[in-house]
Biopython code that builds the backbone (N, CA, C, O; Angstrom):
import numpy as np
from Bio.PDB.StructureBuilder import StructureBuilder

atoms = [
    (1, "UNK", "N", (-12.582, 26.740, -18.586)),
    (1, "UNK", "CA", (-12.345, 25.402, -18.073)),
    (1, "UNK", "C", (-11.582, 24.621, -19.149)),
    (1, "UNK", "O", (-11.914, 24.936, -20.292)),
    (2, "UNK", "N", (-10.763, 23.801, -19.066)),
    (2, "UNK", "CA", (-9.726, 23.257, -19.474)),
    (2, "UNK", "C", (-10.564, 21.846, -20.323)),
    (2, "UNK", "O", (-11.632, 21.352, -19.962)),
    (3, "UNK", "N", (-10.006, 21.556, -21.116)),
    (3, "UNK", "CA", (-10.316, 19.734, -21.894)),
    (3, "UNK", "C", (-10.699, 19.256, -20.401)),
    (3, "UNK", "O", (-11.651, 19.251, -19.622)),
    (4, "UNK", "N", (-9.717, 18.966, -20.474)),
    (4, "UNK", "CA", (-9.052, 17.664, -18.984)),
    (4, "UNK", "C", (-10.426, 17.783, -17.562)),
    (4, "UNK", "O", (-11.152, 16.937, -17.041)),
    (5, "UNK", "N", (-10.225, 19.450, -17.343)),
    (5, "UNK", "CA", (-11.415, 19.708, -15.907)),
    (5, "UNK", "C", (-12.650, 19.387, -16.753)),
    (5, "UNK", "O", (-13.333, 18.577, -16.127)),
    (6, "UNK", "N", (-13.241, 19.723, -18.003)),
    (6, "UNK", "CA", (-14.464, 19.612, -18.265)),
    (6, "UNK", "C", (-14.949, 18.094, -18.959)),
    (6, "UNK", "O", (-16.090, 17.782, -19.302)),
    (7, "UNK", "N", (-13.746, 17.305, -19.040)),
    (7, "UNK", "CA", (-13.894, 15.670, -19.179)),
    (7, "UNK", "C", (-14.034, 15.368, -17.928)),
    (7, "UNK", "O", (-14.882, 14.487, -17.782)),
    (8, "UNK", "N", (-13.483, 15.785, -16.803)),
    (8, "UNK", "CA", (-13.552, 15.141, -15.616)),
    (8, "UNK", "C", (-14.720, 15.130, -14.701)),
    (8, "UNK", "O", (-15.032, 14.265, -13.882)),
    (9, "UNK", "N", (-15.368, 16.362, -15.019)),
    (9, "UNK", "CA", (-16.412, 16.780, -14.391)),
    (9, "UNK", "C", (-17.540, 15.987, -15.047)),
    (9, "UNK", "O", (-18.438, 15.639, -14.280)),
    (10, "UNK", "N", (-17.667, 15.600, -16.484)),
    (10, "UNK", "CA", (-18.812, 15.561, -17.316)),
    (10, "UNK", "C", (-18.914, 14.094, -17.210)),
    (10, "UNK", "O", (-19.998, 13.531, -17.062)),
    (11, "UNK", "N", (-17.358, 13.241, -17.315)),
    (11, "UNK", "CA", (-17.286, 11.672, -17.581)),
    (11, "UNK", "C", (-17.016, 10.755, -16.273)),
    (11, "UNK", "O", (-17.247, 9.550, -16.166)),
    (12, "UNK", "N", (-16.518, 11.548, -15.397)),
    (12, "UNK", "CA", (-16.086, 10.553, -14.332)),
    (12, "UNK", "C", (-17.450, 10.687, -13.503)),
    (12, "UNK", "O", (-18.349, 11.415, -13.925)),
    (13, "UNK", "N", (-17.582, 9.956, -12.301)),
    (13, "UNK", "CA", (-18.492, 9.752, -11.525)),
    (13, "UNK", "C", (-18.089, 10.086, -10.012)),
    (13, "UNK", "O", (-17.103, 9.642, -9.424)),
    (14, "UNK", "N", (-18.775, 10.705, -9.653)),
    (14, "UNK", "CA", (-18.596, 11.026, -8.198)),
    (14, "UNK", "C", (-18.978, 10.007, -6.862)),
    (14, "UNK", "O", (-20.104, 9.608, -6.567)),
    (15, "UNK", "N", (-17.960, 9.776, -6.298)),
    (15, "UNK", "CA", (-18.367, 8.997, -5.193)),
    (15, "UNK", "C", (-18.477, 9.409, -4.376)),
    (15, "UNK", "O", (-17.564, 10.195, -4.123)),
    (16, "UNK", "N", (-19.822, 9.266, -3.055)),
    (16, "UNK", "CA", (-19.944, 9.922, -2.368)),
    (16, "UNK", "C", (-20.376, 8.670, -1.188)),
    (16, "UNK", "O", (-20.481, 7.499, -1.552)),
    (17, "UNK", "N", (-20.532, 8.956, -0.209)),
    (17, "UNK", "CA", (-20.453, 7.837, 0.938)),
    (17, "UNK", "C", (-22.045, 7.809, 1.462)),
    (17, "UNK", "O", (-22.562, 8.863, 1.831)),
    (18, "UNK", "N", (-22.700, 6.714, 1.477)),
    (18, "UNK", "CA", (-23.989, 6.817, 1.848)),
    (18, "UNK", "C", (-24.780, 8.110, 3.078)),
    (18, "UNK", "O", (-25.774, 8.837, 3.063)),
    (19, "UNK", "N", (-23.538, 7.790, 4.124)),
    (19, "UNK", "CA", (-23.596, 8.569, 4.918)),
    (19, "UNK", "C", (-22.384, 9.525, 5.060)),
    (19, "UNK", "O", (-21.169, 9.379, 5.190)),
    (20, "UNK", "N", (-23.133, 10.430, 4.989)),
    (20, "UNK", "CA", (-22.253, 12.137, 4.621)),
    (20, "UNK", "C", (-21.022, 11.903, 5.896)),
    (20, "UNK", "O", (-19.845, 12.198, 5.688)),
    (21, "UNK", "N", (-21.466, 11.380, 7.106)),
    (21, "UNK", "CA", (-20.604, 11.902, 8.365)),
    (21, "UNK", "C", (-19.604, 10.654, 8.291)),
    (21, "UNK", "O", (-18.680, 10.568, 9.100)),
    (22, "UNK", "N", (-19.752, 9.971, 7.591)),
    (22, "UNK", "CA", (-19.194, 8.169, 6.904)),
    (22, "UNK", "C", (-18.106, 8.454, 6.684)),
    (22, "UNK", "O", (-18.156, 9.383, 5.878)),
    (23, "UNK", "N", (-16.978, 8.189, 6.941)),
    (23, "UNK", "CA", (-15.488, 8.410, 6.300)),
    (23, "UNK", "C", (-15.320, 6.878, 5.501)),
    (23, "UNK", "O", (-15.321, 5.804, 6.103)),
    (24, "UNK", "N", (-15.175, 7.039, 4.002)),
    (24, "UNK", "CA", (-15.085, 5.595, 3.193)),
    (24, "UNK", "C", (-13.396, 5.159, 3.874)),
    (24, "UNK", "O", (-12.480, 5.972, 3.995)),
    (25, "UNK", "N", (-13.352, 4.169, 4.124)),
    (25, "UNK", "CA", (-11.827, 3.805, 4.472)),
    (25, "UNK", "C", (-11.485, 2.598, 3.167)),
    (25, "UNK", "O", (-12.239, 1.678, 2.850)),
    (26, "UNK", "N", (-10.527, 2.824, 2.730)),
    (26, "UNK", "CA", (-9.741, 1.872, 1.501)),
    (26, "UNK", "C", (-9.527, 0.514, 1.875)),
    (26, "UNK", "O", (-8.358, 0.191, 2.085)),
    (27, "UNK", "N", (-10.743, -0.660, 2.048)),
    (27, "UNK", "CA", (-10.373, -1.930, 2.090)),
    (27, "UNK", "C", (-8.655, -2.580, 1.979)),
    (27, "UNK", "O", (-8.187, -3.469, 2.690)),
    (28, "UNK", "N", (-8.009, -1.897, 0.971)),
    (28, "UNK", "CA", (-6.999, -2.385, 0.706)),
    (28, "UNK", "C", (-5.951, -1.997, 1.559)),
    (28, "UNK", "O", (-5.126, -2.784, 2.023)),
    (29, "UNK", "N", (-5.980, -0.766, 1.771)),
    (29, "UNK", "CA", (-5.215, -0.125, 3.285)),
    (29, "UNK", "C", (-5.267, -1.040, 4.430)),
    (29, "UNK", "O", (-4.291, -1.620, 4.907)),
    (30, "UNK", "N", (-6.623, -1.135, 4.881)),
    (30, "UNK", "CA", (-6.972, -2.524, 5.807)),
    (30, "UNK", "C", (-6.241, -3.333, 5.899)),
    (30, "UNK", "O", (-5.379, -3.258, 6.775)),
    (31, "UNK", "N", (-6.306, -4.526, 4.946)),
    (31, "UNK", "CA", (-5.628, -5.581, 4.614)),
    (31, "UNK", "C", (-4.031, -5.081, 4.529)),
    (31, "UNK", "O", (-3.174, -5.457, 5.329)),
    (32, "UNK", "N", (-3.823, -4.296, 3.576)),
    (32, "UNK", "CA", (-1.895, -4.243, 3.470)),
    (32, "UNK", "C", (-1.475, -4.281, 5.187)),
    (32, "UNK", "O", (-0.385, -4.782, 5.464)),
    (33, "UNK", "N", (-2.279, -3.791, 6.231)),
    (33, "UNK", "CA", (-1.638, -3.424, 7.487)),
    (33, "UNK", "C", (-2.009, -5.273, 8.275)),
    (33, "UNK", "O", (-1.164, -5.902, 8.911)),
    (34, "UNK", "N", (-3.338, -5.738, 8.004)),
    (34, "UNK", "CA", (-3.029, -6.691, 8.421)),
    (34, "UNK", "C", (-2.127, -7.805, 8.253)),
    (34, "UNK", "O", (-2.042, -8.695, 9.099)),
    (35, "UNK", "N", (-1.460, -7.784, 7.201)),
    (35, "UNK", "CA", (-0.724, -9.001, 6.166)),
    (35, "UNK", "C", (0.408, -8.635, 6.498)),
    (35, "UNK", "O", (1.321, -9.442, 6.322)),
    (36, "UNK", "N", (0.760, -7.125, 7.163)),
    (36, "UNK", "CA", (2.033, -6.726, 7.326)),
    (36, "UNK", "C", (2.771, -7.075, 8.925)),
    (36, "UNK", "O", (3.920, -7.332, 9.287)),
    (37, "UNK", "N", (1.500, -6.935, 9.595)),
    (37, "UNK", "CA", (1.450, -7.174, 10.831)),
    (37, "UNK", "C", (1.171, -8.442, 11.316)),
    (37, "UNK", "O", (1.068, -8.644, 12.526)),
    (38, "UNK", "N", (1.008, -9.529, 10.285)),
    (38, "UNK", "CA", (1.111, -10.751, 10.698)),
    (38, "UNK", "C", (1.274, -11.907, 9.790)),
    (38, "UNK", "O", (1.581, -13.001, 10.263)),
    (39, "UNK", "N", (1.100, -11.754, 8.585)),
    (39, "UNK", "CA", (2.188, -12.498, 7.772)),
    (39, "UNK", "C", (3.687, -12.446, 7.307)),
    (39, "UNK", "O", (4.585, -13.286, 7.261)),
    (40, "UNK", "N", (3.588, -11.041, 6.962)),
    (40, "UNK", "CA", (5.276, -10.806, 6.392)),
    (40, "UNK", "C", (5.944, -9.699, 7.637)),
    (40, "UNK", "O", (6.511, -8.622, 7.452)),
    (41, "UNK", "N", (5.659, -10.369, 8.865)),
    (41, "UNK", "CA", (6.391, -10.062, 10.124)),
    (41, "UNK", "C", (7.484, -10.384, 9.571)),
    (41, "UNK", "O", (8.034, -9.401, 9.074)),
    (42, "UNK", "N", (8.275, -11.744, 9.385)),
    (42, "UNK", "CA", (9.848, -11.923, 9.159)),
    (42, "UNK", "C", (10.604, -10.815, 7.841)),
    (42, "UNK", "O", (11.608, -10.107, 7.921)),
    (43, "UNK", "N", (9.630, -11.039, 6.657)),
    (43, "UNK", "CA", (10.061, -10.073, 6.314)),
    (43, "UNK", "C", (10.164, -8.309, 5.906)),
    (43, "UNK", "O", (10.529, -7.609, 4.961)),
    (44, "UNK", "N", (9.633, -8.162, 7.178)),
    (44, "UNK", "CA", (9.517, -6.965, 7.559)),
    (44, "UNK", "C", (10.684, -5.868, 8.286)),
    (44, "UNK", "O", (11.097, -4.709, 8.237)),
    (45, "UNK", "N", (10.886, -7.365, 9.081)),
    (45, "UNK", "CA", (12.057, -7.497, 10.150)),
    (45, "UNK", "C", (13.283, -7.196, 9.182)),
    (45, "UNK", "O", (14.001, -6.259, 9.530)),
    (46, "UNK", "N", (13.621, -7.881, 7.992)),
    (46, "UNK", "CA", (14.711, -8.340, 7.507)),
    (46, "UNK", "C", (14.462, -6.684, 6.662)),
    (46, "UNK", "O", (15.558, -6.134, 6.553)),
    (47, "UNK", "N", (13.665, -6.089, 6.255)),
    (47, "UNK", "CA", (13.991, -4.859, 5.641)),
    (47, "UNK", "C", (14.281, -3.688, 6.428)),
    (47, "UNK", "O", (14.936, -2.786, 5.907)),
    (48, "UNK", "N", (13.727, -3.549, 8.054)),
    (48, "UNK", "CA", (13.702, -3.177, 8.771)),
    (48, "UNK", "C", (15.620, -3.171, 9.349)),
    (48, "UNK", "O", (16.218, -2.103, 9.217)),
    (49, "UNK", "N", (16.259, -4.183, 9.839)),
    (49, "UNK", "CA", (17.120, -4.013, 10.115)),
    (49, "UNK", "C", (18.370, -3.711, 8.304)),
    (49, "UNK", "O", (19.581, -3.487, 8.321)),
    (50, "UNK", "N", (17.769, -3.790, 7.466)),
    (50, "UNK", "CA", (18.758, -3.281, 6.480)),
    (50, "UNK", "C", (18.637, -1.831, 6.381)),
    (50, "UNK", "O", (19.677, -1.228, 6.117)),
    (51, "UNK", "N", (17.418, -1.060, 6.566)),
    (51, "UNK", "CA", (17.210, 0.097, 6.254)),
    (51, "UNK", "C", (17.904, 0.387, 7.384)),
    (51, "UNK", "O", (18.450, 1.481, 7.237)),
    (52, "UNK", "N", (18.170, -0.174, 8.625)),
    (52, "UNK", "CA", (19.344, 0.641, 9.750)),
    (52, "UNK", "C", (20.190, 0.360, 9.667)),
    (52, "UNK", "O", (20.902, 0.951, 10.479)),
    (53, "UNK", "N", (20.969, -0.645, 8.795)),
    (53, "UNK", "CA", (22.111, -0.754, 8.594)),
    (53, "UNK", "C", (22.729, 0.077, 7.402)),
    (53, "UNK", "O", (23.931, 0.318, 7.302)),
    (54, "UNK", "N", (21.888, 0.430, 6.631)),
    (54, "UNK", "CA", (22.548, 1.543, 5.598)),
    (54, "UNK", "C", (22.316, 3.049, 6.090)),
    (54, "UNK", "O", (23.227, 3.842, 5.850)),
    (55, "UNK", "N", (21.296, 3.466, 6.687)),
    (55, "UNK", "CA", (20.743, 4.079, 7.410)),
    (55, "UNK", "C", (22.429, 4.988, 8.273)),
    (55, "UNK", "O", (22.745, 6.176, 8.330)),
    (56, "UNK", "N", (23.246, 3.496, 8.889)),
    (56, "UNK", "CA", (24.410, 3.872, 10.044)),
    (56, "UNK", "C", (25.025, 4.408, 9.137)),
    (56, "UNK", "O", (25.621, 5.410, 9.529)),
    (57, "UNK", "N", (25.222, 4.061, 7.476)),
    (57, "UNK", "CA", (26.705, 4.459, 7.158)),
    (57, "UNK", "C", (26.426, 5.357, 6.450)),
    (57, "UNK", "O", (25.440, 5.545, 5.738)),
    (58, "UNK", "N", (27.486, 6.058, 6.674)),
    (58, "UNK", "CA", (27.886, 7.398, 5.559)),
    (58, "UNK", "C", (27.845, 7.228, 4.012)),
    (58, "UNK", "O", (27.067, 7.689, 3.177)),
    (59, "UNK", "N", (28.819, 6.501, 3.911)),
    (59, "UNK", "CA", (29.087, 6.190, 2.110)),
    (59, "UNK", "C", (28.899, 4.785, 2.620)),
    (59, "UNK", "O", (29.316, 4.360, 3.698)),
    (60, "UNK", "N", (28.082, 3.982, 1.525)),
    (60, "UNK", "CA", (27.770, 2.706, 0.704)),
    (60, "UNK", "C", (26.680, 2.636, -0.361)),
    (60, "UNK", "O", (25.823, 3.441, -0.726)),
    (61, "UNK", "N", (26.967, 1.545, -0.690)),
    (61, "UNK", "CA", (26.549, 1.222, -2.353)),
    (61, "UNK", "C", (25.189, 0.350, -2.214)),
    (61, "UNK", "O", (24.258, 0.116, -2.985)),
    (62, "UNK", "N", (25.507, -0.042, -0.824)),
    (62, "UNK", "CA", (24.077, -0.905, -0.669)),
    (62, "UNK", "C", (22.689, -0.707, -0.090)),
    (62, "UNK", "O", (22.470, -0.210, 1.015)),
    (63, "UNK", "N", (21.727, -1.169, -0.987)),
    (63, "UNK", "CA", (20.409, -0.806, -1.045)),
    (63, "UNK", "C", (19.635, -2.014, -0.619)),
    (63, "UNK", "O", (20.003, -3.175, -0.797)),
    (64, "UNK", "N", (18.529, -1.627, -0.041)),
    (64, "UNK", "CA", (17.551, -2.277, 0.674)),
    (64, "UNK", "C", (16.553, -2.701, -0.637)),
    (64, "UNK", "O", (15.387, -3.044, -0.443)),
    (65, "UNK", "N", (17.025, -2.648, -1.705)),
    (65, "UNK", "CA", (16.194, -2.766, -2.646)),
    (65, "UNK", "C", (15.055, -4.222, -3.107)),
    (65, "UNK", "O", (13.857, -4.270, -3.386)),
    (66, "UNK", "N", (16.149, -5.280, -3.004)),
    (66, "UNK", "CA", (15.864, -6.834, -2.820)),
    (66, "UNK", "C", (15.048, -7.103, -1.337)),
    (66, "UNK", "O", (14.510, -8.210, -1.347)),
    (67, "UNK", "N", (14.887, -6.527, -0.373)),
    (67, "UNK", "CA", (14.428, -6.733, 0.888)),
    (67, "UNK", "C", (13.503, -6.445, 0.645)),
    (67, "UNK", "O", (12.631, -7.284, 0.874)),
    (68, "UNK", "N", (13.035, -5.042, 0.005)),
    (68, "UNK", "CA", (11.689, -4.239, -0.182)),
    (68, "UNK", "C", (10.841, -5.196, -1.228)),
    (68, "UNK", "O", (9.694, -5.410, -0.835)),
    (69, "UNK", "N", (11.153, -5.747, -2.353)),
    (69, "UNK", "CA", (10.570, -6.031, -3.321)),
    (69, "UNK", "C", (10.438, -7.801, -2.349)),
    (69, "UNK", "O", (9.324, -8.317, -2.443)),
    (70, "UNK", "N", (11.154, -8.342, -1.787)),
    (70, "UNK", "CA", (10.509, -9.220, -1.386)),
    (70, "UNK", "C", (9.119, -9.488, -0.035)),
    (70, "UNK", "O", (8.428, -10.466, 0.251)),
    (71, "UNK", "N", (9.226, -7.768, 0.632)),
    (71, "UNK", "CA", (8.471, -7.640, 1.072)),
    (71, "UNK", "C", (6.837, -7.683, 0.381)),
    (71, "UNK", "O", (5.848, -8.415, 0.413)),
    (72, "UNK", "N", (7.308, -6.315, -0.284)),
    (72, "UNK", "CA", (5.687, -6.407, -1.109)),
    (72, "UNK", "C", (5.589, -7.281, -1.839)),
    (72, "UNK", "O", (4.528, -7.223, -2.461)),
    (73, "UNK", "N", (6.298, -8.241, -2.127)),
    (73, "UNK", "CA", (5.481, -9.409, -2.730)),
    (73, "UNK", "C", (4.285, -10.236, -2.042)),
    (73, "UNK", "O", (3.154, -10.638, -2.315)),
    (74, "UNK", "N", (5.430, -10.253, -0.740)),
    (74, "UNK", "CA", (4.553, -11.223, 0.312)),
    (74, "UNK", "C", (3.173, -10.247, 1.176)),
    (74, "UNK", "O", (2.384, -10.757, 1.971)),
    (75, "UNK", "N", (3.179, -8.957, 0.807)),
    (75, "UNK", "CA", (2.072, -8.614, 1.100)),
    (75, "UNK", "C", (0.837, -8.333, 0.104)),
    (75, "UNK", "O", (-0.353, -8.155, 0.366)),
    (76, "UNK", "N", (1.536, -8.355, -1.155)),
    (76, "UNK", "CA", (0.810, -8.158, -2.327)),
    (76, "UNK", "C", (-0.053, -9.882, -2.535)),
    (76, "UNK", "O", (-1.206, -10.209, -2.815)),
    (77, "UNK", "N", (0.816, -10.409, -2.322)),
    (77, "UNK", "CA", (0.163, -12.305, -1.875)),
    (77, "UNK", "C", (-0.463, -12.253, -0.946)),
    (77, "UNK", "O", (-1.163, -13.239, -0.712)),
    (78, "UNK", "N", (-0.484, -11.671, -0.467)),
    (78, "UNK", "CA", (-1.339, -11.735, 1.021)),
    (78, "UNK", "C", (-2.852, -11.170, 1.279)),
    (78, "UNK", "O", (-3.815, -11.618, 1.901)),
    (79, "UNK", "N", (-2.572, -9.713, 0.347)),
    (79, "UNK", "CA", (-3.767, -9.304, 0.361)),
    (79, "UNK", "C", (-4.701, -9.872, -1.390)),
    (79, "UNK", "O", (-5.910, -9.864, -1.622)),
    (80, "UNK", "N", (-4.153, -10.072, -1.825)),
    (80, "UNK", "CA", (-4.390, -10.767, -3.461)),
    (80, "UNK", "C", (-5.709, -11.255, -2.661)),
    (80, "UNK", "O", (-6.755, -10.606, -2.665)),
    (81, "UNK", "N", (-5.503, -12.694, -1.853)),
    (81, "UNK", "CA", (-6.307, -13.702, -0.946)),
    (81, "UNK", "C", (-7.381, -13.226, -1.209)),
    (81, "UNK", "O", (-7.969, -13.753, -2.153)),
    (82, "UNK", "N", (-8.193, -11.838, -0.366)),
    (82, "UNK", "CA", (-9.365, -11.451, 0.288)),
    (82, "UNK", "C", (-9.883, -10.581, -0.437)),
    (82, "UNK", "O", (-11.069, -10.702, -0.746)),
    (83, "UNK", "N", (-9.107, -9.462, -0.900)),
    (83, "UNK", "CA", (-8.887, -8.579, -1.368)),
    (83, "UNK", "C", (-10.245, -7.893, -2.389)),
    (83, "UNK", "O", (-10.811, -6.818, -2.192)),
    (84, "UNK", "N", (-10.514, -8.862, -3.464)),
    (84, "UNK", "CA", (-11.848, -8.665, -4.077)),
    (84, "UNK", "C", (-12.807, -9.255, -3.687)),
    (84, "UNK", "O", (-13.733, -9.022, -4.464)),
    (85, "UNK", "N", (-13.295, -10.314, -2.401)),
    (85, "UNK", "CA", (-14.301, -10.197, -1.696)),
    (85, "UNK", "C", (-14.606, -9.353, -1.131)),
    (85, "UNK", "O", (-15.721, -9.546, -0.646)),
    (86, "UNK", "N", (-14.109, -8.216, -0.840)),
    (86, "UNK", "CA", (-13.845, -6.723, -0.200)),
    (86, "UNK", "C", (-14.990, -5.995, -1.002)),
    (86, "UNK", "O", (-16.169, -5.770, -0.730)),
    (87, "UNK", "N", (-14.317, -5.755, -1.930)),
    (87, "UNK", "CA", (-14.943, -4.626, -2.771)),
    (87, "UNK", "C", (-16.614, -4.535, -3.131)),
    (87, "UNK", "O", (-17.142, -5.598, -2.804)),
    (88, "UNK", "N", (-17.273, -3.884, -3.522)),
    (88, "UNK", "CA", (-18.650, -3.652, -3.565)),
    (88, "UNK", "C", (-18.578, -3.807, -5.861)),
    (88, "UNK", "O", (-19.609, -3.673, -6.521)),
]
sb = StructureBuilder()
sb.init_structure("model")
sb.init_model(0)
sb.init_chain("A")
sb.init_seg("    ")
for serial, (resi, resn, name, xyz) in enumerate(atoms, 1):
    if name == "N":
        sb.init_residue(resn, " ", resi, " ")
    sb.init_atom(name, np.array(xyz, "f"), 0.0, 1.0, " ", f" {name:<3s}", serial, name[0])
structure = sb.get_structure()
């Protein structure tokens, strides 16, 4: 067994779900889909139609890059809100 597998095994902690048949679902998953689906609708839209507009062309230089980063901002603000009332 390796450093790394026998630190991991010995130091980390295992999480396991109260109930075995329990699927844990990621609070934060939750939220990113709600904030996406109803706060940063507009700009969702606006990355949405750039990714098909570069998407159409063959050769260009332009990137959806500024669309994306203003997206996850506004969902990263969004879920910020609730986000650690969530957690246990």
């Amino acid at each position: 067994m390796s450093f790394i597998q026998n630190f991991i095994k010995n130091y980390i902690p295992k999480v396991k779900a109260e109930d075995e048949d329990e699927e844990l679902v990621d609070p934060q998953k939750v939220l990113r889909e709600k904030c996406s689906d109803n706060h940063c609708v507009n700009l969702q839209e606006k990355l949405n139609s750039c990714n098909d507009r570069v998407n159409s062309k063959k050769q260009t230089e332009e990137t959806c890059f500024e669309e994306l980063i203003h997206y996850m901002e506004c969902v990263d603000h969004c879920v910020a809100k609730t986000l650690f009332s969530k957690l246990k």
